[in-house]
N, C-alpha and C positions, 0 to 999 in steps of 0.2 A: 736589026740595026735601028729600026723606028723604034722598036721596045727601050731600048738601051738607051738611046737619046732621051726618050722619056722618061728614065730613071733621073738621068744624069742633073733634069732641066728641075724635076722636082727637088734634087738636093741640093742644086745651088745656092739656092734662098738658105740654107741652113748653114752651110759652110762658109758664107762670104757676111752674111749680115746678123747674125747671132740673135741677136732680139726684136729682131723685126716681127712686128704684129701678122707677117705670113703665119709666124710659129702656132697662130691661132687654128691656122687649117690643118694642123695634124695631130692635134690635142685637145682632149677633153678641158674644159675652164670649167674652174671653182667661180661660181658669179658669189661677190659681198656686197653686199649694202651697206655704206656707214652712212648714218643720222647724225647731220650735223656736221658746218664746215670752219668748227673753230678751231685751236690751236691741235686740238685732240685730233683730231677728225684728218686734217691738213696732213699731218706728218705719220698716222697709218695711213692715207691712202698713198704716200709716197712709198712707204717704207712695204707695203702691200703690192702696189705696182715691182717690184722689184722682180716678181717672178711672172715669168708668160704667161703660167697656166692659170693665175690668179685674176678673174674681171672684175677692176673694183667699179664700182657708181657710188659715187659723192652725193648725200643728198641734201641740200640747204635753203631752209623756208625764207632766209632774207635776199637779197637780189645781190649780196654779196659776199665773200666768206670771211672771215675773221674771226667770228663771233665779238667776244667781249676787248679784243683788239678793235679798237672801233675810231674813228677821227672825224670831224665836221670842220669842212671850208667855208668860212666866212669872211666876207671882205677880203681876199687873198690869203687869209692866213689860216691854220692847222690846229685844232683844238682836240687833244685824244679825253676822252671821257675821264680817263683816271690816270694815274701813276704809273710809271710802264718803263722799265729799264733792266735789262738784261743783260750777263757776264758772257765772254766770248767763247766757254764750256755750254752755252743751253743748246738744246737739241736741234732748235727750231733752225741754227746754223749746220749743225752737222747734217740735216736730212737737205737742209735748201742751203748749202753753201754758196748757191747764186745772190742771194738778198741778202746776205752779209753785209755786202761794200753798200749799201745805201743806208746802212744804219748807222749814226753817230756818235766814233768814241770819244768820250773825253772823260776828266775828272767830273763824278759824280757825290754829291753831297747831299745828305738829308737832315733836316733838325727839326724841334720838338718847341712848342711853346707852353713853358709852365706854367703852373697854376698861380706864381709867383708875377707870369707878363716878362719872363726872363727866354733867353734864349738855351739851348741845350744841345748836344747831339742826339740823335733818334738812336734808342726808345731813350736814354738816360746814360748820362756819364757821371762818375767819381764825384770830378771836379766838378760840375756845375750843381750835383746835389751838396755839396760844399759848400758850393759859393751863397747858397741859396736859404741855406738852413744849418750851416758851422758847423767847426767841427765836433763841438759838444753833439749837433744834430746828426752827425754820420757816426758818431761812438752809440749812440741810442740805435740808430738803426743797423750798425754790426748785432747791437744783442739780438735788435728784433727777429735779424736774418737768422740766427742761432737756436732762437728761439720756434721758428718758421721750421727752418731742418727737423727740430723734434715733435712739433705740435702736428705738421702736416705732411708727415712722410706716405703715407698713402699716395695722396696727390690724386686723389680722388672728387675735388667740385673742382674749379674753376678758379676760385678765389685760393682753393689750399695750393692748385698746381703752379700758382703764380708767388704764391707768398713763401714756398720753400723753394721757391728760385731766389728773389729777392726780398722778402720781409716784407712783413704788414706795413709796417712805416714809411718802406721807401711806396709800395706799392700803392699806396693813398697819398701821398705827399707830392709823389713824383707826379698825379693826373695822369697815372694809366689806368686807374680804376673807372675814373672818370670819361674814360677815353673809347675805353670797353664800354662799359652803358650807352654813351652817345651812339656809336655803332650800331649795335640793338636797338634800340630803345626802351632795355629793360634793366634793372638791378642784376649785377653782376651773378646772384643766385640760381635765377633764372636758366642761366646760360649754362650748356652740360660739358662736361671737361672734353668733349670728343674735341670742341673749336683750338680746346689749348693747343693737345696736343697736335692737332692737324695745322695748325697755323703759326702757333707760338713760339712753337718749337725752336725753330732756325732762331726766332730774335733770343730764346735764353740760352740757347747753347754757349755762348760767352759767360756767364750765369752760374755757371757749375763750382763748386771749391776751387779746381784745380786753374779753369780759366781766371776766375777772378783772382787769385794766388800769381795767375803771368800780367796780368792787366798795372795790377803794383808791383811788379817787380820791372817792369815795363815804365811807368811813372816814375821809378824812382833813377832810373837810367836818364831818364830828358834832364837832369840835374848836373849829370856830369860833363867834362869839354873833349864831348864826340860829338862828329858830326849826325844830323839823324836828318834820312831823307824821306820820312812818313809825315805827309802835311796834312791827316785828317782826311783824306778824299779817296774814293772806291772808283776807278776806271770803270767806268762803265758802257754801255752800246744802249743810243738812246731810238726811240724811229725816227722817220726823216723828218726832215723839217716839212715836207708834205705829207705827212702823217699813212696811218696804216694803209690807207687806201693804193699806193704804189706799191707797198708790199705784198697784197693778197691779190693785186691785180697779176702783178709778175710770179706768182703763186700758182692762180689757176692756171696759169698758162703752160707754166711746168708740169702741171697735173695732167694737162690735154694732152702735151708732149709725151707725156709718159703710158698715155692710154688709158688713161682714169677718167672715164666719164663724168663728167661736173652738172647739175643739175640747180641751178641756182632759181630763186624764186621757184620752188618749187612747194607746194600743198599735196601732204600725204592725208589720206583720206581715212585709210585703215590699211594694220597689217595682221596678218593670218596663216596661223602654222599648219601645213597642209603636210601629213605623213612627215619628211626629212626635208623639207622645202620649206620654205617664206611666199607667200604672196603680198606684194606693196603697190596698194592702187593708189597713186598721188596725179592729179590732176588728170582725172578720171580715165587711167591709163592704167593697167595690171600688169605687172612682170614678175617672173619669177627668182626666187634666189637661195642659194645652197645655206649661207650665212647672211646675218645680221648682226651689226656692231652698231651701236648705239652710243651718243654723246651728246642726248640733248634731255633737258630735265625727265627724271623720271613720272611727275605724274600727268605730262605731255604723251610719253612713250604706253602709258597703259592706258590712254584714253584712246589712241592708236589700237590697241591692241582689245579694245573692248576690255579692259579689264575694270574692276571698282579699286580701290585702293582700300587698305583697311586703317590708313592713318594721314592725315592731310598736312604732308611738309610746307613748311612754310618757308618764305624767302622773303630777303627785304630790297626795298627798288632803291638804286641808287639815281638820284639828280645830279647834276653837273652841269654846273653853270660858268659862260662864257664871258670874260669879261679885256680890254684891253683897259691900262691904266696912264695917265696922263699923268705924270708924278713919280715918285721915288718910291724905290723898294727898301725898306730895312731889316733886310735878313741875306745869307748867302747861299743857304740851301733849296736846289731844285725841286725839292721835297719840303712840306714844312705841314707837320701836324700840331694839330689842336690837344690839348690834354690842358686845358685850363675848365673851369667847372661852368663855361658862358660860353656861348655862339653854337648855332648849327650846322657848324663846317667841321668836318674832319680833318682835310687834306687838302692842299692846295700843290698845285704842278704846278711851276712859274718856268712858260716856255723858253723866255725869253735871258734864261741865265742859261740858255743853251745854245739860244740861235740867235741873240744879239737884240735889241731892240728895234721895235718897227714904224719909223715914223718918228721917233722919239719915247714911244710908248710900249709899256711893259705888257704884256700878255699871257696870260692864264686860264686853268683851268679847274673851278671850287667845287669839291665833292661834298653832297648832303644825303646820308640814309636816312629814308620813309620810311619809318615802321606804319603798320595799322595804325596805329591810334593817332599819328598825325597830322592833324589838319590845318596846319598853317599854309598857304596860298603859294608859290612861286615864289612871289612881287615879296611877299614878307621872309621869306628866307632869304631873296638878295638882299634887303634894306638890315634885316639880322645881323649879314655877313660882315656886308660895307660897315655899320655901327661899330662893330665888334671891333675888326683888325685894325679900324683907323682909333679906337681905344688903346689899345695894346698899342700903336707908336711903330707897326711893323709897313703902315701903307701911308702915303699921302699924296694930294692929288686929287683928279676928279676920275671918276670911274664911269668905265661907259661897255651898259652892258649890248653884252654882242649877240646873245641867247642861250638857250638851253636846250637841254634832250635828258628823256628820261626813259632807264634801261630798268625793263620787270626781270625779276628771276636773278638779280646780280650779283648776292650774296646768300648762299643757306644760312638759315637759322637753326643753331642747337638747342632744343630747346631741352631742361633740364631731367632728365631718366626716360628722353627720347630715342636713346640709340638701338632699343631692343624692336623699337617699332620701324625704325628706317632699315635695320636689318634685315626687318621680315619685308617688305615693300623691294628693295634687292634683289631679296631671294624670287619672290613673284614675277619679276622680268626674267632670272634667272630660268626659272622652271618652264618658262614659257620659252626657251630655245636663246633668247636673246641674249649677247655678249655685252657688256658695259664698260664705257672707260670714260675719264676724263673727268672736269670739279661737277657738270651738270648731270653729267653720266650716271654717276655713284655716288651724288647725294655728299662730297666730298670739299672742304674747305682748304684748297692745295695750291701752292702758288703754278703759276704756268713752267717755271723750270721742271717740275718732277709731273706735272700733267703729261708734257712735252716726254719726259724720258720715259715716264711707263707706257705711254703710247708706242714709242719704239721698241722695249721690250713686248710686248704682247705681238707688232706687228712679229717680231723675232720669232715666236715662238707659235704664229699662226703658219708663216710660213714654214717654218721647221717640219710642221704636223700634216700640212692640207697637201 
């Protein structure tokens, strides 16, 4: 009878509460490691938690997880680093459908500032290259485009894979060549076609014969007397008006719930493939692990691993500077890029056509890429910026900076007939046991939606396997 009670008591736990971390006591655990608690990292140790037998540990060197989801409070208000807006398909919802409801939808708008000091939609529209250089100028750049299709069908540098998207003409005319160099800080040559295709992609696929064949058949309809209820605007899900910081906090939390050890400020020391095993001493502590999954720069990860690299990637630092503005905004979009051939700003986020004005005062967020070679000061890159946009007629007012922060490792650089060497550098994490995902992971120039879903397919197919 005692025997039998004893049976009975130990399968309770399994019949009434199904994943309760009891399950740990009657099954061997896969222990993983992921490196790294950005958007990659986040959504496999969710999507990893999903099985008992699976012990994930989270490991991340900053004292908070996001990674390049990143936001600064100053004076009560929210400043995220960069541009940051997301469709209600990205994964980052389907794995945490809890942080959904704290992000805000509304109509989202992006536009472009010409080389012209004109306004445009982002990257370029019909109409405003129209408006900007006539239609004599858009019959020149039909040939160019035509011309582009036959000259640059490989679509092999950078400059071909762009100019048989849209023509040499519009592609210099329009300040996206211009717009590309700024970014680097190099002539367009330089740059190896891996960035097009990893990043460009999405903006040309409108681009194609067949879409620009619907785009005018599309124009020629706004002419007749229908109604048409497309006002130019993309529904979007923006972060909160208290920026990333409430997201990844209500994040880890889910993660601890789910039995994912989170490790935050943490310092890995060295890791070390012992027979089928991992050793990871981080703040001078050794543990052991079946797997390692990795999403934090590769030549971070082999300096970890004692390894030498045999090619030194290079990455550029983005600045982002804080400013709230005392005066009038003259543009409509939340987004507004630079593609004129002056100022050190790429991008600007203007909070405040989100979340209303504050005080009176408009608030934003200026993006500046460092390459090496530049040495201009902080203080001269704001007095650049201020110069510039109140030139262009887009800001007016007194501007009051609120600060800055500046993120290393932000953006990979391609550099031109560099892809055979980041390959091999890949491979060398590879061969050393290590898994790789994510844009710092794999050396990959990817926006966070397809970061976010190949992270869930691999958790898929780890679980599938382990």
């Amino acid at each position: 009878m005692e025997v039998g009670e004893t049976i009975v008591q130990l399968f309770i736990p399994l019949l009434t509460f199904g994943r309760m971390p009891v399950l740990a006591v009657y099954m061997k655990q896969t222990r993983i490691a992921l490196l790294g608690g950005g958007i990659a990292g986040v959504v496999l140790a969710r999507e990893l938690a999903r099985r008992n037998d699976l012990h994930v540990t989270l490991i991340e060197k900053e004292e908070r997880l996001g990674g390049l989801h990143r936001s600064h409070r100053i004076n009560g208000l929210s400043y995220d680093i960069g541009a940051f807006v997301f469709d209600a398909q990205h994964q980052l919802f389907r794995t945490f459908p809890e942080v959904a409801e704290s992000f805000h939808k509304q109509p989202h708008r992006s536009q472009s500032v010409t080389p012209n000091g004109t306004l445009d939609g982002y990257p370029l529209t019909l109409r405003g290259y129209v408006r900007d250089h006539g239609m004599a100028g858009a019959l020149l750049a039909a040939a160019s485009l035509c011309a582009g299709r036959v000259r640059h069908y490989r679509r092999d540098t950078l400059g071909g894979y762009i100019r048989w998207h849209i023509g040499d003409r519009v592609y210099r005319q329009s300040g996206l060549q211009r717009y590309l160099e700024r970014f680097y800080g190099v002539p367009d040559v330089a740059i190896d076609v891996a960035f097009a295709r990893q990043r460009l992609q999405e903006m040309f696929d409108g681009y194609t014969s067949k879409q620009l064949a619907k785009k005018f058949a599309k124009r020629l309809l706004t002419y007749l007397p229908i109604n048409h209820q497309n006002n130019g605007h993309w529904v979007g899900w923006t972060p909160p008006r208290e920026g990333f910081g409430v997201v990844y906090a209500a994040i880890e939390t889910l993660l601890n719930a789910d039995g994912v050890d989170v490790r935050t400020s943490a310092t890995i020391q060295q890791i070390r493939r012992v027979g089928n095993h991992f050793t990871i001493t981080a703040d001078g502590r050794t543990e052991q692990f079946d797997r390692v999954i990795s999403t934090i720069p590769i030549p971070t990860l082999l300096e970890y691993l004692g390894l030498q690299p045999t090619f030194k990637l290079r990455y550029l630092t983005l600045l982002s500077l804080f400013y709230r503005l005392s005066g009038d905004v003259d543009y409509n979009g939340a987004f507004l890029y630079n593609f004129t051939p002056n100022g050190p700003w790429k991008r600007i986020t203007t909070f405040s056509k989100y979340f209303g004005q504050q005080g009176g005062d408009h608030y934003f967020t200026v993006e500046c890429t460092v390459p090496d070679n530049d040495q201009r000061s902080v203080a001269e890159k704001q007095h650049d910026f201020e110069e510039h946009i109140q030139q262009l007629g887009l800001m007016r007012g007194t501007f009051h900076r609120e600060g800055e922060t500046i993120t290393p490792n932000a953006y990979p650089i391609f550099e031109q007939g560099g892809g055979e060497a980041i390959r091999k550098l890949r491979q060398m994490v590879l061969d050393a046991g290590i898994e790789i995902a994510g844009r710092q992971g794999q050396f990959r120039y990817i926006p966070s939606k397809v970061v976010a879903e190949e992270s869930h397919q691999l958790a898929a197919q780890t679980r599938a396997v382990a």
